[in-house]
Each structure stands twice: as structure tokens, then as C-alpha cells.
C-alpha positions in Angstrom: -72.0 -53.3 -66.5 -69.3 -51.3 -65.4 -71.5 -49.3 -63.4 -73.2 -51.7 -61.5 -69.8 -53.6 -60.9 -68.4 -50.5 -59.3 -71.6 -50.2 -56.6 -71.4 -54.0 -56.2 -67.8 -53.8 -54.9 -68.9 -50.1 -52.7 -71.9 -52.5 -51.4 -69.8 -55.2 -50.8 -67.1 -52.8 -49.1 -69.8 -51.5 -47.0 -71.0 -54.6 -45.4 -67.0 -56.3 -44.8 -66.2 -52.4 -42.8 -69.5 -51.6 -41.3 -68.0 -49.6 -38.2 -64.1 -49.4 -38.9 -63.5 -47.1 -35.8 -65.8 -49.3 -33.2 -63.4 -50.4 -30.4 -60.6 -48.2 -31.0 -59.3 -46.7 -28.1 -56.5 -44.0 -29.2 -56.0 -42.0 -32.9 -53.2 -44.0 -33.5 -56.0 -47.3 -33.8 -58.4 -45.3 -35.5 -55.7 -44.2 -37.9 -54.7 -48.1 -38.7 -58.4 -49.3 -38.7 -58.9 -46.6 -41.4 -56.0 -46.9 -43.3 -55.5 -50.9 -43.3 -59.1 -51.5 -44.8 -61.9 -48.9 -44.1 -60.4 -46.5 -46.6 -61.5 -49.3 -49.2 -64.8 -47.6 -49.1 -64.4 -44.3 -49.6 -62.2 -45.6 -52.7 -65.0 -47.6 -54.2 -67.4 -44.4 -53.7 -65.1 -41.9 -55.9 -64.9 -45.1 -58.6 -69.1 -45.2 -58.2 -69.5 -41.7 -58.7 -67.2 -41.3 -61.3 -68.1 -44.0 -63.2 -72.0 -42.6 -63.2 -71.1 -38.9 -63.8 -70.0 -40.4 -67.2 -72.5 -43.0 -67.6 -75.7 -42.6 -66.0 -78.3 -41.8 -68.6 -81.8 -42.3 -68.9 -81.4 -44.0 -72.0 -79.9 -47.1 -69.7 -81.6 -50.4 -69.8 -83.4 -50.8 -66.3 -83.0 -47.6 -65.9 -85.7 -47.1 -62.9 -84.1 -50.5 -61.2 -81.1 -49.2 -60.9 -82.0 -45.6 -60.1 -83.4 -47.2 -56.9 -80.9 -49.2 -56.1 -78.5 -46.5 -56.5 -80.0 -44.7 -54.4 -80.0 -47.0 -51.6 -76.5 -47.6 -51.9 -75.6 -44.0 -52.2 -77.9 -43.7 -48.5 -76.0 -46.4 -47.2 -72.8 -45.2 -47.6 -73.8 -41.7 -46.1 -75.1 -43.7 -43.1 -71.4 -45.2 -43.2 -69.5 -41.6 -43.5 -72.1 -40.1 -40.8 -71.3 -43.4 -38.1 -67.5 -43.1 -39.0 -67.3 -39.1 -37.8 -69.9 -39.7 -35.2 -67.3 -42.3 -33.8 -63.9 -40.2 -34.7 -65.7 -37.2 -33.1 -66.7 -39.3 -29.8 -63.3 -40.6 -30.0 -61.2 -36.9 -30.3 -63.6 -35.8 -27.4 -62.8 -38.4 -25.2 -58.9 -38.9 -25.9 -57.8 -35.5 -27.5 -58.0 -33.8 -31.0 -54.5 -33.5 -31.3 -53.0 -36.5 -31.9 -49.0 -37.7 -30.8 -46.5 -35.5 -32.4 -45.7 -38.8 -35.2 -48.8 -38.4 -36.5 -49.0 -34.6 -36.5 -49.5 -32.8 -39.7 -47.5 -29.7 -38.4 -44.3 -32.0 -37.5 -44.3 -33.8 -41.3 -41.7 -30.9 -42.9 -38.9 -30.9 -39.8 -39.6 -35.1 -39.1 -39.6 -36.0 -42.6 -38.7 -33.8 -45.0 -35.7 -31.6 -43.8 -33.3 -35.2 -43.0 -33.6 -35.8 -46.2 -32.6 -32.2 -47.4 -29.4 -32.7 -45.1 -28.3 -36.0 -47.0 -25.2 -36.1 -49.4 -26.6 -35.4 -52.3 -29.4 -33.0 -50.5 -31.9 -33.6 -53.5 -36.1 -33.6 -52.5 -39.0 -33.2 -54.7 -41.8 -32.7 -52.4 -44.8 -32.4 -53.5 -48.0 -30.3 -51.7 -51.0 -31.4 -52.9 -54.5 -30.5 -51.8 -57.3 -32.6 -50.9 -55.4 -35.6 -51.7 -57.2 -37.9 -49.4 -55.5 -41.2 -48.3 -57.2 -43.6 -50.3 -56.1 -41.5 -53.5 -52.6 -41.6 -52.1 -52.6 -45.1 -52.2 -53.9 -45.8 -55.1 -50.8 -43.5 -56.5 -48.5 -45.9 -55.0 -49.9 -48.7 -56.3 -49.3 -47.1 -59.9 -45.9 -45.7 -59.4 -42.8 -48.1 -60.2 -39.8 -48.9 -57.5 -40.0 -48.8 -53.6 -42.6 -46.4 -52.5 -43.6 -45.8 -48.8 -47.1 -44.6 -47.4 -47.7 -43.4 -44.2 -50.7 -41.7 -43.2 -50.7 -38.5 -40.7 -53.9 -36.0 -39.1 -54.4 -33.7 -40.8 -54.6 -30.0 -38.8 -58.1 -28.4 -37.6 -60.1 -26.9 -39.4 -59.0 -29.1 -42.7 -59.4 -25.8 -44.6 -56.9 -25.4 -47.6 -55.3 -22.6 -45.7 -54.4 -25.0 -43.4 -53.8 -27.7 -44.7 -51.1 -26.1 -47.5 -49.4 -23.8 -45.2 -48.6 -25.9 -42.4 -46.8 -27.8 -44.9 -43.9 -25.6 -44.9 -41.6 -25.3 -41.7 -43.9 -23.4 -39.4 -44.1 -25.0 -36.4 -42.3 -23.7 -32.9 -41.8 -25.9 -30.0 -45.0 -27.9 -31.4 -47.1 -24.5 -31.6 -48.6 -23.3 -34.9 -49.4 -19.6 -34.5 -51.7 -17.7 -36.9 -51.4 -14.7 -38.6 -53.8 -12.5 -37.1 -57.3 -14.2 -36.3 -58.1 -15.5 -39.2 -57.1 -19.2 -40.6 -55.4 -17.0 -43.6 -51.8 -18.4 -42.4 -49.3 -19.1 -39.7 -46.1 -16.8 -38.3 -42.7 -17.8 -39.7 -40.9 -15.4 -37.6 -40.6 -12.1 -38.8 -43.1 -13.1 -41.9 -46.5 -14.8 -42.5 -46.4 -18.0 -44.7 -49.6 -17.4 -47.0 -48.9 -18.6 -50.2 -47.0 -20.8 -52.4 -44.1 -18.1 -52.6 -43.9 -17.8 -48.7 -43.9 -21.7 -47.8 -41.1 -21.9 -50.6 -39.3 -19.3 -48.5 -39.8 -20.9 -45.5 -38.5 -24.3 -46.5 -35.7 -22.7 -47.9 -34.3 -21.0 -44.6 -35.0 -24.1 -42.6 -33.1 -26.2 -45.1 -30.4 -24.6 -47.4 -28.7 -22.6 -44.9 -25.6 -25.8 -45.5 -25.8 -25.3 -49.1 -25.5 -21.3 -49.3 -21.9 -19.7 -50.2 
């Protein structure tokens, strides 16, 4: 039963957000359409699939009922995904792929993260995390205890872990990411490439403790 409740709620999902990005006009409405309901159904489709990765057996009663049905709703909700980056896609080439610095990937260390370095007690966890997709992210807030704050950026092109992880660290110029040679293996940090865990620990570290050295 706890299978068939969790593709009940992704059906039900599916029909209350049929075209989240239909109407929007910028990436900063796309990004509140998504986040302020849509993302609902990519949630319910990680609970589905879980849930019948353990589960699903032929052993189940109705078994071949609910294979069918399953499989509709597991077509519908590719339709879904394949009309949501149809639209994002149509919406990029129209208004730009790069949205406003604010939402920027490439702008979340020097924005967000280095103030809070510079404060009194100049005391920051922060924590990289890959393919940690919105709708997991909030569902960590919800979880965690005391005040917690979610806000929702672009992610940089191609969304390829060496991307995604290295322009975490401080390597943006003048709003400019340059790679390290022509490959998507890293970006220029000055003098040095930032690669690896090591390298974007290095980076962070001269953009941010140069008041707490000596």
C-alpha cells in the first residue's frame, strides 16, 4: 500500500503542475514556478522509485494491474520532465542561458559565502555537495531543527560534476569563469587550476583568511 500511495501522490502531483514553466517570461519566473510547487514532482518520483526498488516483486498481489499502471504513470511523468526542458530550453533561447548575476552559480562563494567568513567570529561550515537537486535540498530543511534558509540558484552549463564542484570555490573574475585548458576538467584561479577538493580548499582559503593569517 505504500507503493501505490507514493504513485497516487506523483499522479496527483502531475495533474495539479501540468506545465509549471508555461507563461513564464524570464529565469527568475521559471525559477519561482519550479521551486514554489513544480519541484513537488520530481520529489514524489524519487519517493516512487525508491519505494519500488525495495518493493516491487512479482510475488505482489495484482501484480500485472499495477505493473500497467505503473507504467503509465512512469510515461507520464517522462512526458512531464520532456515538456518542462522543452519549455526551459525555449525559454534560455529566447531570453538567455545565463541567468542575472543573483541567481548565478559562479557568484554563490564571493555573494554568499565569503560575508559570512568576514563576520566576528568568522566561523562557516559549507558544505559542497553533488547532485543535490532542489527538491532534496528542501526536504533537508524540512528535517533540520532552528532557522534554516533555502534559496535556489542555476546551476553552470554543462551540469557536469566538474562544473558544478569547482565553480563552487572562488573562481570567478569580473563575472568570467575561465577553464583550464579546453576541457571542462576545471577553471583558472590565477596562477593555479582549481580541480579537486584540495585546490577549491585552496582557493577559498586565499579569498577568505587572508584577515585571519599572522
Amino acid at each position: 500500500w505504500g507503493l501505490v500511495r507514493d504513485a497516487a501522490r506523483l499522479g496527483q502531483l502531475l495533474a495539479e503542475h501540468p506545465a509549471p514553466l508555461k507563461g513564464c517570461r524570464s529565469l527568475d519566473e521559471a525559477l519561482a514556478s519550479y521551486t514554489g510547487g513544480a519541484c513537488q514532482v520530481d520529489r514524489a518520483h524519487r519517493h516512487f522509485e525508491q519505494e519500488r526498488l525495495q518493493l516491487w516483486t512479482p510475488q505482489l498481489p495484482h501484480y500485472q494491474a499495477l505493473e500497467r499502471g505503473f507504467r503509465r504513470l512512469r510515461r507520464a511523468y517522462r512526458d512531464w520532465l520532456d515538456e518542462l526542458t522543452a519549455a526551459f530550453n525555449d525559454l534560455c533561447s529566447k531570453e538567455s542561458f545565463l541567468p542575472e548575476p543573483r541567481l548565478q552559480q559562479r557568484h554563490l562563494y564571493d555573494q554568499v559565502v565569503h560575508p559570512l567568513t568576514q563576520a566576528p567570529d568568522g566561523r562557516v561550515a559549507f558544505f559542497m555537495v553533488d547532485a543535490l537537486r532542489f527538491e532534496m535540498a528542501a526536504e533537508l530543511a524540512e528535517s533540520l531543527e532552528g532557522q534554516v534558509h533555502l534559496k535556489a540558484r542555476y546551476s553552470e552549463l554543462p551540469s557536469i560534476t566538474s562544473v558544478g564542484m569547482n565553480v563552487l570555490a572562488p573562481v570567478c573574475r569580473d563575472g568570467n569563469l575561465t577553464l583550464d585548458g579546453s576541457s571542462f576538467s576545471g577553471f583558472r584561479a590565477g596562477e593555479y587550476s582549481v580541480h579537486n577538493p584540495q585546490q577549491r580548499v585552496r582557493a577559498m582559503a586565499e579569498r577568505s583568511l587572508e584577515r585571519h593569517t599572522g
